[in-house]
C-alpha atoms as a printed R data frame, in Angstrom:
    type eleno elety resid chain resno       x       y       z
1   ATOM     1    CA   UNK     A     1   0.000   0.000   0.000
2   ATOM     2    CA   UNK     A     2   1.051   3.412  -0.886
3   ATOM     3    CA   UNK     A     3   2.548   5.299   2.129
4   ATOM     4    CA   UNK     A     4   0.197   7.790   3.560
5   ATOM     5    CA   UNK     A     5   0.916  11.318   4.980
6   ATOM     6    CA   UNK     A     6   1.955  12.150   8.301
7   ATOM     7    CA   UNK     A     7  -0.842  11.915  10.903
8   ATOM     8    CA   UNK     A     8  -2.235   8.805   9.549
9   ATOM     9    CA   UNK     A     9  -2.686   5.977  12.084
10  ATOM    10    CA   UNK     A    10  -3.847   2.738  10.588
11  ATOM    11    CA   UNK     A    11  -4.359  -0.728  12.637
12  ATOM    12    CA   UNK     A    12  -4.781  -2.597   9.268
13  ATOM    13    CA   UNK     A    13  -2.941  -0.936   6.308
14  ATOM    14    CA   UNK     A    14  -4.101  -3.826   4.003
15  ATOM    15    CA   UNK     A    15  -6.931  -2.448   0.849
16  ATOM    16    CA   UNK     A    16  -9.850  -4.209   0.719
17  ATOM    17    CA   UNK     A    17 -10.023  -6.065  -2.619
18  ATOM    18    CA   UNK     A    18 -12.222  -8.716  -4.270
19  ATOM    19    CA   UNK     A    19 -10.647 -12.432  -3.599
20  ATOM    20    CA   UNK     A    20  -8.798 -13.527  -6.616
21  ATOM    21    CA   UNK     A    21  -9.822 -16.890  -7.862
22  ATOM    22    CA   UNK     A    22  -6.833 -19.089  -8.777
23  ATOM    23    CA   UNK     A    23  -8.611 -22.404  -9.209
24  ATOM    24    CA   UNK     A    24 -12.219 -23.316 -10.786
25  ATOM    25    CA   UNK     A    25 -13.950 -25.202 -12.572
26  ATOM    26    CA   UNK     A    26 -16.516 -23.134 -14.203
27  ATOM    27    CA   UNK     A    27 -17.788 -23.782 -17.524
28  ATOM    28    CA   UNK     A    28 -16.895 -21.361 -20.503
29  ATOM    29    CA   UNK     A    29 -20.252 -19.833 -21.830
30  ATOM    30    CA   UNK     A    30 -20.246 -17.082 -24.923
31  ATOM    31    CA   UNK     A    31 -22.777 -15.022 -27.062
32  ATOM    32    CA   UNK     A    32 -23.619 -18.566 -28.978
33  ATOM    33    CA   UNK     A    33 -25.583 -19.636 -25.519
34  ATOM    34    CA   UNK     A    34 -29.232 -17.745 -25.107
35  ATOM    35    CA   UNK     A    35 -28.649 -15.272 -22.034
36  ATOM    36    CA   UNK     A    36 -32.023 -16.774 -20.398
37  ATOM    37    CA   UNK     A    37 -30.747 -20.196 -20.445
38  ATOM    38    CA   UNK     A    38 -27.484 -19.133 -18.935
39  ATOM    39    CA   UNK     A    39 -28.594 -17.278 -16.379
40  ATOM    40    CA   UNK     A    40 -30.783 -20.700 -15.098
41  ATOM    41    CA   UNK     A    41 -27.670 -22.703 -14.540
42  ATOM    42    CA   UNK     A    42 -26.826 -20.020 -12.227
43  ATOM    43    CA   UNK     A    43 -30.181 -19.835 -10.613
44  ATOM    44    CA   UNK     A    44 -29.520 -23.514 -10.151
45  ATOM    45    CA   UNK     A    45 -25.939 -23.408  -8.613
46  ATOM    46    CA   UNK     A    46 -23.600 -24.004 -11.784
47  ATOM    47    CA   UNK     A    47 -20.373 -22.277 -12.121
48  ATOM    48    CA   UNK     A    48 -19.668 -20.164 -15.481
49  ATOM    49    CA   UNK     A    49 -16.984 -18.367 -16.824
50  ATOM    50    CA   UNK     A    50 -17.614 -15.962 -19.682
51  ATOM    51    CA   UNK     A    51 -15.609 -16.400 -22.979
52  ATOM    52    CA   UNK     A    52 -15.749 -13.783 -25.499
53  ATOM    53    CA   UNK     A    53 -17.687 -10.555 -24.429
54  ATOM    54    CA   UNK     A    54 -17.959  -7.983 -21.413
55  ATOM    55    CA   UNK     A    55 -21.645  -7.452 -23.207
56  ATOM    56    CA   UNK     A    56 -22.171 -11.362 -22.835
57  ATOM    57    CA   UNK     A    57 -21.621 -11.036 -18.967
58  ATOM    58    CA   UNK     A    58 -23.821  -8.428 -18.582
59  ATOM    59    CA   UNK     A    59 -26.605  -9.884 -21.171
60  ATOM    60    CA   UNK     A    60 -26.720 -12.678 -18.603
61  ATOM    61    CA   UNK     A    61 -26.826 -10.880 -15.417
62  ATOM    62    CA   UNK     A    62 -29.607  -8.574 -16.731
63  ATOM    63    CA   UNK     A    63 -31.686 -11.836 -17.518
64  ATOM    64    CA   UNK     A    64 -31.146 -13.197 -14.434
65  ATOM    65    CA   UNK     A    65 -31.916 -10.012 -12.385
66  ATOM    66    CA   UNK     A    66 -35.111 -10.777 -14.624
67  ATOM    67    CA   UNK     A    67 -35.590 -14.714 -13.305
68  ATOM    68    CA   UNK     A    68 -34.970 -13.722  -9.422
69  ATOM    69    CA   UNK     A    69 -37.001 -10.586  -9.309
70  ATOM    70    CA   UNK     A    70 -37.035  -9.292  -5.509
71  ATOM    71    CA   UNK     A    71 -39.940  -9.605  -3.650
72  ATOM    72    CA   UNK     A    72 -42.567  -6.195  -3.397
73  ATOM    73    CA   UNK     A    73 -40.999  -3.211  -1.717
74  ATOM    74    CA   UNK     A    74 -43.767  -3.630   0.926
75  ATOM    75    CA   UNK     A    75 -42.372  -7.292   1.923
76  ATOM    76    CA   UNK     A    76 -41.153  -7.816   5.255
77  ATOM    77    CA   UNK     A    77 -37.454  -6.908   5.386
78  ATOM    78    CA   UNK     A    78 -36.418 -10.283   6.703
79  ATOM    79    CA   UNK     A    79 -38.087 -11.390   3.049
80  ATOM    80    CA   UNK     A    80 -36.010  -8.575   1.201
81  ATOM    81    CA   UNK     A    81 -32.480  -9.639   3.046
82  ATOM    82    CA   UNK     A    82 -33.245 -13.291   2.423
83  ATOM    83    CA   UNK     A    83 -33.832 -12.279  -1.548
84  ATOM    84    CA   UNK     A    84 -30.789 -10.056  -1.204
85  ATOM    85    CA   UNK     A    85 -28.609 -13.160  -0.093
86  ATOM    86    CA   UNK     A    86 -29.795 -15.706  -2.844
87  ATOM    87    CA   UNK     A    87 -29.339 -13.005  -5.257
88  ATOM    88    CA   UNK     A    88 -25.681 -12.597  -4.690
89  ATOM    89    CA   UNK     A    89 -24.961 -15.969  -4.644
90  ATOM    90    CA   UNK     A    90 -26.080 -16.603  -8.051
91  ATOM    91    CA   UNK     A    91 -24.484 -13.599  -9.489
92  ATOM    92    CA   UNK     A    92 -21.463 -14.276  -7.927
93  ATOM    93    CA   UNK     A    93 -21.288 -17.664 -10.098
94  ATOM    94    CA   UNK     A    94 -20.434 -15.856 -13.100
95  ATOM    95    CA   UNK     A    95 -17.070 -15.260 -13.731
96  ATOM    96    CA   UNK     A    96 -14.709 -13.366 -15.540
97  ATOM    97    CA   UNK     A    97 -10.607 -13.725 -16.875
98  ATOM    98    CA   UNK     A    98  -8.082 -11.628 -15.962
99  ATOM    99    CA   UNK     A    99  -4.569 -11.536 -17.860
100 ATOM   100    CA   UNK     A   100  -1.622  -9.260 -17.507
101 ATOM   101    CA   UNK     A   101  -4.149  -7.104 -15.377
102 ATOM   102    CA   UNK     A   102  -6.922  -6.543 -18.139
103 ATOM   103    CA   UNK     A   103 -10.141  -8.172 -18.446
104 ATOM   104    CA   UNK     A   104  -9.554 -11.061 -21.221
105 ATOM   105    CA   UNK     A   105 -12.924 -10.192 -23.054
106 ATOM   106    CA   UNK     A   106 -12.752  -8.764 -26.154
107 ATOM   107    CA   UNK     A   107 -14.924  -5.774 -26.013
108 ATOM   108    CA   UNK     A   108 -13.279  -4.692 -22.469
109 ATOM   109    CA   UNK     A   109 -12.272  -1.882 -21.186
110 ATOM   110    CA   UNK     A   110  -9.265  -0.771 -18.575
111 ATOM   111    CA   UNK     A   111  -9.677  -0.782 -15.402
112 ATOM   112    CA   UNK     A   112  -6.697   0.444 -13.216
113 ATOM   113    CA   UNK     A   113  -7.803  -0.777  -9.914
114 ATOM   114    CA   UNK     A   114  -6.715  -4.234 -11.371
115 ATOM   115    CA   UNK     A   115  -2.828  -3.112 -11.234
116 ATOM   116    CA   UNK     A   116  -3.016  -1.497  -8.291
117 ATOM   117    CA   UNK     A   117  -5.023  -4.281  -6.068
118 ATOM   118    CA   UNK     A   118  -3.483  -6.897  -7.710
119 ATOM   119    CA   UNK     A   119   0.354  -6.066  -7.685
120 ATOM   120    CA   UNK     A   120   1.785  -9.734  -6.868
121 ATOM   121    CA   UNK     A   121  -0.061 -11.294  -9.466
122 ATOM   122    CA   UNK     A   122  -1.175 -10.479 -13.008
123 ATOM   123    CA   UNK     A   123  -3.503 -13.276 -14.033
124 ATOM   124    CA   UNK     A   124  -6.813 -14.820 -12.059
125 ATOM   125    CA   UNK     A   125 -10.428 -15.163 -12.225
126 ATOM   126    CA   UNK     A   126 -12.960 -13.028 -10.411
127 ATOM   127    CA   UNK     A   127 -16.742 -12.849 -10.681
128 ATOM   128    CA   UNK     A   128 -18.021 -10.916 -13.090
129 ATOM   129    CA   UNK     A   129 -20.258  -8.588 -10.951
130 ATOM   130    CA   UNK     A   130 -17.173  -7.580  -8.949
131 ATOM   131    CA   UNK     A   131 -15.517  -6.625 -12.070
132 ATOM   132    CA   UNK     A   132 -18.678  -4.322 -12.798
133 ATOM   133    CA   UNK     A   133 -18.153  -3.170  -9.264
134 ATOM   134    CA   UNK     A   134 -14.519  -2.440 -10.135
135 ATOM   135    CA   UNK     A   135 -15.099  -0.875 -13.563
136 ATOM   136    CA   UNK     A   136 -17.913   1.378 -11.974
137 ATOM   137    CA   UNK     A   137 -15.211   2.659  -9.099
138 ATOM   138    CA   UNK     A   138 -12.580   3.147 -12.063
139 ATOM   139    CA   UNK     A   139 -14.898   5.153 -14.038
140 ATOM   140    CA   UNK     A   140 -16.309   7.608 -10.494
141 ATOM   141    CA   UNK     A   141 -12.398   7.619  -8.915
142 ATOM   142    CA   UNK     A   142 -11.245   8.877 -13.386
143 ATOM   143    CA   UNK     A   143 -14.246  11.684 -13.639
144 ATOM   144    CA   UNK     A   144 -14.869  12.389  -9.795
145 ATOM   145    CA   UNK     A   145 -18.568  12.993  -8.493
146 ATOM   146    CA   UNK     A   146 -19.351  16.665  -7.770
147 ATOM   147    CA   UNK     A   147 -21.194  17.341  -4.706
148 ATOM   148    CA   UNK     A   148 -22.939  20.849  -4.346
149 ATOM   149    CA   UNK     A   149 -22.467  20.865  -0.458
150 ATOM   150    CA   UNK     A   150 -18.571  20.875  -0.804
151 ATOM   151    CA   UNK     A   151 -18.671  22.922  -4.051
152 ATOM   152    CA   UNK     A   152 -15.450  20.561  -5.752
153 ATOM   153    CA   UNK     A   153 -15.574  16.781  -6.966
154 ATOM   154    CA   UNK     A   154 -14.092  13.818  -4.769
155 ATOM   155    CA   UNK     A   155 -12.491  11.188  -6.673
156 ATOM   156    CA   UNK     A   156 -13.334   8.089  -4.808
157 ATOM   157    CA   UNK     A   157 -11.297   5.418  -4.226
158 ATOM   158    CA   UNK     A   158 -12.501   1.703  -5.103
159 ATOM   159    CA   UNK     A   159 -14.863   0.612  -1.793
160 ATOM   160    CA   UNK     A   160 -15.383   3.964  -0.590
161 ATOM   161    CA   UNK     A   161 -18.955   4.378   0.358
162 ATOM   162    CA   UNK     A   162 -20.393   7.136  -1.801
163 ATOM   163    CA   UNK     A   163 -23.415   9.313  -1.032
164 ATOM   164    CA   UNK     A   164 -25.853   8.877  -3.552
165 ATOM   165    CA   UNK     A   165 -28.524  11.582  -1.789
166 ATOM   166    CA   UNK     A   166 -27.411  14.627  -0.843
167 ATOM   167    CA   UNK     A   167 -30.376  15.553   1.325
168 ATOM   168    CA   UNK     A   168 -28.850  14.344   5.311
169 ATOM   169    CA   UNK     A   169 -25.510  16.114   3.753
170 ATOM   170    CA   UNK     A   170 -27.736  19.526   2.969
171 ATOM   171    CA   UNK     A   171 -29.257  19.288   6.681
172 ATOM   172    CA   UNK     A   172 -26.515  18.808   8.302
173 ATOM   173    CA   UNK     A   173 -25.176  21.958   6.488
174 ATOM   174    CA   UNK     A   174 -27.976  23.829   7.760
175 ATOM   175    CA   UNK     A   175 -27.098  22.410  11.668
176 ATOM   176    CA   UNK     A   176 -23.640  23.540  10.972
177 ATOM   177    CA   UNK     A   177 -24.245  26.668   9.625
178 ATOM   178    CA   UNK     A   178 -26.235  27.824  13.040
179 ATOM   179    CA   UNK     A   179 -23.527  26.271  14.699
180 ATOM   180    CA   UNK     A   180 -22.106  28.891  17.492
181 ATOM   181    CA   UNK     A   181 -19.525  25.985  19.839
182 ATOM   182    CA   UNK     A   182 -16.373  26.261  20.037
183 ATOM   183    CA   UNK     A   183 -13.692  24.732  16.669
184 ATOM   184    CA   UNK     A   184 -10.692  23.784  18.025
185 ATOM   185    CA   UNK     A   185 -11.296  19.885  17.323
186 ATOM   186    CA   UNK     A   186 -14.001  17.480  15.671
187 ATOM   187    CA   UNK     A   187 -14.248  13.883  15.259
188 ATOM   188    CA   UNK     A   188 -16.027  12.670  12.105
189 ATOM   189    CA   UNK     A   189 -16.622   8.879  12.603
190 ATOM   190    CA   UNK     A   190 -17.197   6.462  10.144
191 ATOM   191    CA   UNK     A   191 -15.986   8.996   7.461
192 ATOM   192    CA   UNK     A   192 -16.483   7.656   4.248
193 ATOM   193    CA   UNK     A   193 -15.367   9.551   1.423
194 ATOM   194    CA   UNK     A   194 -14.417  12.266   3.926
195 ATOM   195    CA   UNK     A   195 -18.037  14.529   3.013
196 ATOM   196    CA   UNK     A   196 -19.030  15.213   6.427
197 ATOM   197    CA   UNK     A   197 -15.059  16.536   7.587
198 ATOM   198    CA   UNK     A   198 -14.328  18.366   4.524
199 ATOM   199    CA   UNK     A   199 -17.562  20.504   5.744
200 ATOM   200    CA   UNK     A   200 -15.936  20.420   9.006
201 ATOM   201    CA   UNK     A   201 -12.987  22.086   8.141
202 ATOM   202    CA   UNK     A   202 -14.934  24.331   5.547
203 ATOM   203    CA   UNK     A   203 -16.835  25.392   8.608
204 ATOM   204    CA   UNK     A   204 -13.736  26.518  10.290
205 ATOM   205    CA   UNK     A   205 -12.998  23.479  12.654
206 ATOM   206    CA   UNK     A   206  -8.791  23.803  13.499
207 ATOM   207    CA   UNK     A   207  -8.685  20.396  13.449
208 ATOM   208    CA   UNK     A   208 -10.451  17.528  12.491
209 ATOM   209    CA   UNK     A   209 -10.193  13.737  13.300
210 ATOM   210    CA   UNK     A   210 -11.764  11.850  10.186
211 ATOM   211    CA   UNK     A   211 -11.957   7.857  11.240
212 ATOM   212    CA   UNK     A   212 -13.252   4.556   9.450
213 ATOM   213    CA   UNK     A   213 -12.992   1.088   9.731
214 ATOM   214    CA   UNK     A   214 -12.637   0.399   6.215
215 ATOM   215    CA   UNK     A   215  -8.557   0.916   4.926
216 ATOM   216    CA   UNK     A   216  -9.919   1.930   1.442
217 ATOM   217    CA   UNK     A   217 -12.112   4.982   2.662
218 ATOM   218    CA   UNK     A   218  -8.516   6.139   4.551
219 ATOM   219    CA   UNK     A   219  -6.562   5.619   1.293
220 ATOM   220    CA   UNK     A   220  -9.372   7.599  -0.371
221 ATOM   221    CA   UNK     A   221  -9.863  10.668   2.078
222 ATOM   222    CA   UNK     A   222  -5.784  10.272   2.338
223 ATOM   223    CA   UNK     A   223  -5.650  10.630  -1.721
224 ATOM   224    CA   UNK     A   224  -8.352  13.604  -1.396
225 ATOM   225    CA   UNK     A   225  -5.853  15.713   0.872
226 ATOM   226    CA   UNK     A   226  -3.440  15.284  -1.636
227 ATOM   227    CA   UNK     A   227  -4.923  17.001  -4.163
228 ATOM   228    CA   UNK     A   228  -6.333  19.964  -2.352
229 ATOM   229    CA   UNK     A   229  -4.281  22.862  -1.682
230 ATOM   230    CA   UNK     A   230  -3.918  23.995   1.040
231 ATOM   231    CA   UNK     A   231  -4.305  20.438   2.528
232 ATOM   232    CA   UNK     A   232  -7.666  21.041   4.644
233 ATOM   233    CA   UNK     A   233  -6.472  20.005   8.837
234 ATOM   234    CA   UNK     A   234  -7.501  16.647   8.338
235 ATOM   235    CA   UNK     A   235  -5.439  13.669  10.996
236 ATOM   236    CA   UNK     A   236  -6.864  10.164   9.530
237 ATOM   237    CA   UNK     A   237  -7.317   7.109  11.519
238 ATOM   238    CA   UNK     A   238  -8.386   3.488  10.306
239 ATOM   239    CA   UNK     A   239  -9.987   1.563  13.156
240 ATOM   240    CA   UNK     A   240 -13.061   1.052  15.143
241 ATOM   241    CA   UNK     A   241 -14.831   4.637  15.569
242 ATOM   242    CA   UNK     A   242 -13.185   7.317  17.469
243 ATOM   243    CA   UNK     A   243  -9.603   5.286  17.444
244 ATOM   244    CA   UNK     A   244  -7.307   5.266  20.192
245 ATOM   245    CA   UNK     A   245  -6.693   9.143  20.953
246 ATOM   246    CA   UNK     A   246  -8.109  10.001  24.203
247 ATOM   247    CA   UNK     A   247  -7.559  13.916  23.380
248 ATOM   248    CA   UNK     A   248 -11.261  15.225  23.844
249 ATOM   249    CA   UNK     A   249 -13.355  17.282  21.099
250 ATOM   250    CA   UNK     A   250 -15.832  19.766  20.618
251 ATOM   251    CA   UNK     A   251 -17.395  18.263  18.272
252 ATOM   252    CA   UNK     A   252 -18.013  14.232  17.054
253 ATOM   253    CA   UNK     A   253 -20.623  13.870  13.948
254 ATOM   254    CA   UNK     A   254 -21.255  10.191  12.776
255 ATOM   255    CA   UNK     A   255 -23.412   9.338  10.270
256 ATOM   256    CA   UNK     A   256 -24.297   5.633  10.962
257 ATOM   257    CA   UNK     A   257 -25.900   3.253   9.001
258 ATOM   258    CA   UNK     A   258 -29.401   3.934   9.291
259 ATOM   259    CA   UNK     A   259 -31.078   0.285   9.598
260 ATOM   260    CA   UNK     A   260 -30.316  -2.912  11.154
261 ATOM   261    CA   UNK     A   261 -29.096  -6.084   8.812
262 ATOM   262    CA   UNK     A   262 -26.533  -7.834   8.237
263 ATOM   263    CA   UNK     A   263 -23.589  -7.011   6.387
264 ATOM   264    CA   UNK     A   264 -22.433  -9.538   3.651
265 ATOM   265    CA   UNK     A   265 -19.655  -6.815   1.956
266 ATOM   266    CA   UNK     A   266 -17.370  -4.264   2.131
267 ATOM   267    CA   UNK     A   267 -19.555  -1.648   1.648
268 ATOM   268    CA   UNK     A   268 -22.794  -3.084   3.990
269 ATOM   269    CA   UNK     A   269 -21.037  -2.056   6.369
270 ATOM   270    CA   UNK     A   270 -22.240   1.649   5.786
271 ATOM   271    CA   UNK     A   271 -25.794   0.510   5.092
272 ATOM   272    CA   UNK     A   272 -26.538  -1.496   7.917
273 ATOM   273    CA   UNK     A   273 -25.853  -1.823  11.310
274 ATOM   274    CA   UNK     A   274 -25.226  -4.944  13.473
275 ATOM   275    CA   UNK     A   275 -25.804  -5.380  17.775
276 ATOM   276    CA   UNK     A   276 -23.376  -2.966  19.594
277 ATOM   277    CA   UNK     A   277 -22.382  -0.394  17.594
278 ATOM   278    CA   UNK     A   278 -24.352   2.278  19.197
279 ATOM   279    CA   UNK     A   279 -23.717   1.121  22.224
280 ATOM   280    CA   UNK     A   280 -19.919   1.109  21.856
281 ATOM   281    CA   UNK     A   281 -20.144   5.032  19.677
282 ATOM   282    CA   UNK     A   282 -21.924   6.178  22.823
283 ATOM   283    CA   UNK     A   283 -19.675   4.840  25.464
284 ATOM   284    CA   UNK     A   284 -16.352   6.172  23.765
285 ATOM   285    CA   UNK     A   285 -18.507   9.405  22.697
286 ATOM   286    CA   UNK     A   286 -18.819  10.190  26.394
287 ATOM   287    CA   UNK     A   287 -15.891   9.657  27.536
288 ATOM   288    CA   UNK     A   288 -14.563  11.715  24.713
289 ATOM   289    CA   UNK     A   289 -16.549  14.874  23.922
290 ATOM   290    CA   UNK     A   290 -15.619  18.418  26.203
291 ATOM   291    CA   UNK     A   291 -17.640  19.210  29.184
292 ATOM   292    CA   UNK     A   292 -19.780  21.699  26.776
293 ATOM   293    CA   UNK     A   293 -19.147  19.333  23.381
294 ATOM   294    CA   UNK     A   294 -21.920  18.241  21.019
295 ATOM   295    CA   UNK     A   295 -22.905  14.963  19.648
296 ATOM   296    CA   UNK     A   296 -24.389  14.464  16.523
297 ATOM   297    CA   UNK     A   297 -26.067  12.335  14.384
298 ATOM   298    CA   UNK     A   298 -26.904  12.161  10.941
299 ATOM   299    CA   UNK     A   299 -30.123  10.130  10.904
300 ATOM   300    CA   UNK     A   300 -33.488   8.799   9.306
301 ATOM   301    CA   UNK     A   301 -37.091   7.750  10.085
302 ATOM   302    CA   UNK     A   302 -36.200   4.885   7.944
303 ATOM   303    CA   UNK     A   303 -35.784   2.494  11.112
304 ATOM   304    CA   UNK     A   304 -38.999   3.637  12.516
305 ATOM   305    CA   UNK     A   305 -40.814   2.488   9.061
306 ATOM   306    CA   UNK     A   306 -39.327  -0.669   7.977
307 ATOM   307    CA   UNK     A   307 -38.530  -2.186  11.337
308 ATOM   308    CA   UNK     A   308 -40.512  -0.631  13.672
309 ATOM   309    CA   UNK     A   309 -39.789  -3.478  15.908
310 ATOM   310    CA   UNK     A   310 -36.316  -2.808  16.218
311 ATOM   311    CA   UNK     A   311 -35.319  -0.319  19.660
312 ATOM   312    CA   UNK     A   312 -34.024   3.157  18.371
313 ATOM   313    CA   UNK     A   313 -30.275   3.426  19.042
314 ATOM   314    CA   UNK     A   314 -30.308   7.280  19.913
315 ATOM   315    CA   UNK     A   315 -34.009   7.156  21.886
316 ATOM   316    CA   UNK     A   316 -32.135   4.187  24.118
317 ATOM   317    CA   UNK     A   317 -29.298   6.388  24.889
318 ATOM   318    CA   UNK     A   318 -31.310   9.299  25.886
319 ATOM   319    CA   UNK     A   319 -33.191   7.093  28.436
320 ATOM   320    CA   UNK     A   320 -29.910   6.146  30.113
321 ATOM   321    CA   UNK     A   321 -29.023   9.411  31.269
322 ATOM   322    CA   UNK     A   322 -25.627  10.516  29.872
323 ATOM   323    CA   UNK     A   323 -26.718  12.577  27.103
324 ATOM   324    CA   UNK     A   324 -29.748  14.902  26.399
325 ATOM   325    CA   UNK     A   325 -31.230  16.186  23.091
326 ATOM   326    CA   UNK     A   326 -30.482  19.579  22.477
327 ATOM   327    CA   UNK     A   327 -32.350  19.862  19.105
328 ATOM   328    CA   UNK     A   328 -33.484  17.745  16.326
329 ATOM   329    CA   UNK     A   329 -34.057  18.866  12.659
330 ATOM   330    CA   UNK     A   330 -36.000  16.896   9.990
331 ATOM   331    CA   UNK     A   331 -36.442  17.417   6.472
332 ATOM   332    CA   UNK     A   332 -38.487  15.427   3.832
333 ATOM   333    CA   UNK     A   333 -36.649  13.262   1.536
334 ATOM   334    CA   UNK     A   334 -37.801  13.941  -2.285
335 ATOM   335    CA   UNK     A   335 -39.609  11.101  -3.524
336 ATOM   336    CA   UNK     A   336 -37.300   8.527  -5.910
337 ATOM   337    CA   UNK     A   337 -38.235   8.918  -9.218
338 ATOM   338    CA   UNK     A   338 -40.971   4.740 -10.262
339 ATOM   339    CA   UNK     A   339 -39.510   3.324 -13.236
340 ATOM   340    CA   UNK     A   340 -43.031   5.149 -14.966
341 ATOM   341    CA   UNK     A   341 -41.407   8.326 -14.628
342 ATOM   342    CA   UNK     A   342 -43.398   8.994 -11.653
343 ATOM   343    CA   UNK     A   343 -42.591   9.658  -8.452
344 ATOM   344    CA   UNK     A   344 -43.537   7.925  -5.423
345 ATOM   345    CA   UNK     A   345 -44.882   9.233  -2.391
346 ATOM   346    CA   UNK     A   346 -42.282   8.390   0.847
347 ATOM   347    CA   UNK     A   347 -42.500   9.169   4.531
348 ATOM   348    CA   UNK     A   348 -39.364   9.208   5.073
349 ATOM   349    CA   UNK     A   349 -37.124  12.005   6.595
350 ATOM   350    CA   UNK     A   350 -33.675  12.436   7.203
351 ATOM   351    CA   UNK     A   351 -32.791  13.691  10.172
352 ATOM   352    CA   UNK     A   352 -30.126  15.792  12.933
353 ATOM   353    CA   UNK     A   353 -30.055  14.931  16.329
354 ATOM   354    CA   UNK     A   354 -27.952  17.127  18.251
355 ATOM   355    CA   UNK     A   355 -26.673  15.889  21.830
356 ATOM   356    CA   UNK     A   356 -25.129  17.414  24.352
357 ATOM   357    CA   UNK     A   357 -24.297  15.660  28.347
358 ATOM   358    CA   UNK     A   358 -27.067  15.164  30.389
């Protein structure tokens, strides 16, 4: 991995990556075999490798996206993850050649993630839909993704989580705007693409403490800072939320994942969340944060409408004690657009809840 500036702590310096296959002993399949058919052997557990064209992978996927449609958006969520799970394992039985770091299909195009991920070997297998994955990153980290509440582009590194809604990121630019705390430090946990402490240090924040679990958001907030000048007061830490510096802050923003699930890759991680984590955010949050410090969360009403059986991690916390609310914001979340062109009506909201010690 490529050495990172001073002020970077990392417990595990190693990039996430999808697992190269070495061995199989999947079947070759091509443009002469109807998509339909091939997508049922992988309904029904065969192995394939594809032979000729990128467009043949993706022919096949698209039909069998077609054979395991997902069950109604109304249907339990248990239903939905249980879909989700059978899903990826019959995607993830197509497969795809690599040689001397390029995809071996004729109609293919680079993808430099492959070179760098991949530096002790040139030649493997991997699924096909993790290639897609991989030429999708290539194609965002290349062009960037511009996002009106930092004004610039961020050029994401591969299995960065990237906003896709702007709306919590536009909210909690209104919170921060009214903000009137002190800015000598801020702890942005769980930091992503490094949205939420770029704002920070737009804001004025001295210093700010931008954490994640996952190496690859580090390498991409670290990459980030190298290509803004003057380098925005950014210290970088990869481990479990607020790392190991007990210095206290001002300020500590996380933006968790906003329902409960399990996570089955990289990236679920910043979708769902599992037993514990608020717990553990809240006990290090507490012993962290200045006698007159803020918490804050960037939250959603989502948990309250598709598990509604499921405690709510920042209501529990309030009734212990520690913390109180100072203020919560809300704002409606447009409606996505129904593949009619319509758009459907939603409840949800995303929300700001601001904490402060009890």
């Amino acid at each position: 991995m490529r050495i990172l500036p001073a002020g970077v702590r990392m417990m595990n310096p190693k990039l996430h990556r999808p697992e190269p296959i070495l061995h199989h002993t999947a079947k070759p399949v091509d443009r002469s075999v109807p998509p339909q058919a091939a997508a049922a052997r992988l309904r029904d557990g065969e192995m394939l490798i594809v032979a000729d064209l990128y467009t043949t992978g993706e022919a096949i996927l698209a039909r069998l996206d077609l054979l395991l449609r997902p069950p109604p958006h109304d249907a339990p969520f248990e239903a939905r993850q249980a879909h989700r799970r059978m899903h990826r394992k019959a995607v993830l039985r197509l497969l795809a050649p690599i040689e001397d770091h390029r995809l071996a299909l004729a109609d293919a195009r680079p993808i430099g993630f492959l070179k760098e991920l991949y530096p002790e070997r040139s030649s493997f297998v991997l699924p096909f839909a993790q290639v897609q994955e991989l030429f999708g990153a290539w194609n965002r980290y290349r062009e960037g993704v511009h996002l009106k509440v930092l004004g610039h582009r961020l050029f994401p590194f591969y299995g960065t989580y990237v906003p896709t809604r702007v709306s919590h990121l536009e909210l909690f630019g209104t919170w921060l705007h009214q903000y009137k705390g002190p800015r000598d430090r801020a702890i942005d946990v769980g930091t992503g693409c490094g949205v939420l402490a770029l704002m920070l240090c737009r804001a004025g924040f001295a210093r700010v403490l931008a954490t994640d679990i996952n190496p690859n958001a580090i390498e991409s907030v670290s990459r980030e800072l190298g290509r803004l000048a003057p380098p925005p007061p950014i210290d970088l830490f990869c481990g479990d939320l607020l790392g190991d510096d007990p210095e206290p802050a001002d300020l500590i923003v996380f933006n968790p994942p906003w329902i409960r699930g399990e996570a089955h890759g990289l990236l679920d991680e910043a979708l769902v969340f599992t037993d514990g984590l608020f717990e553990r955010f809240f006990d290090q949050a507490c012993a962290r944060l200045n006698a007159t410090g803020r918490v804050v969360l960037v939250f959603s009403n989502i948990l309250e409408l598709v598990q509604p059986d499921v405690p709510h991690p920042i209501l529990s916390e309030l009734e212990r004690g520690r913390l109180r609310l100072v203020q919560k914001l809300a704002r409606r979340v447009e409606p996505s657009p129904a593949p009619d062109g319509s758009r459907r009506r939603t409840r949800e909201r995303v929300e700001i809840w601001e904490l402060a010690r009890a």
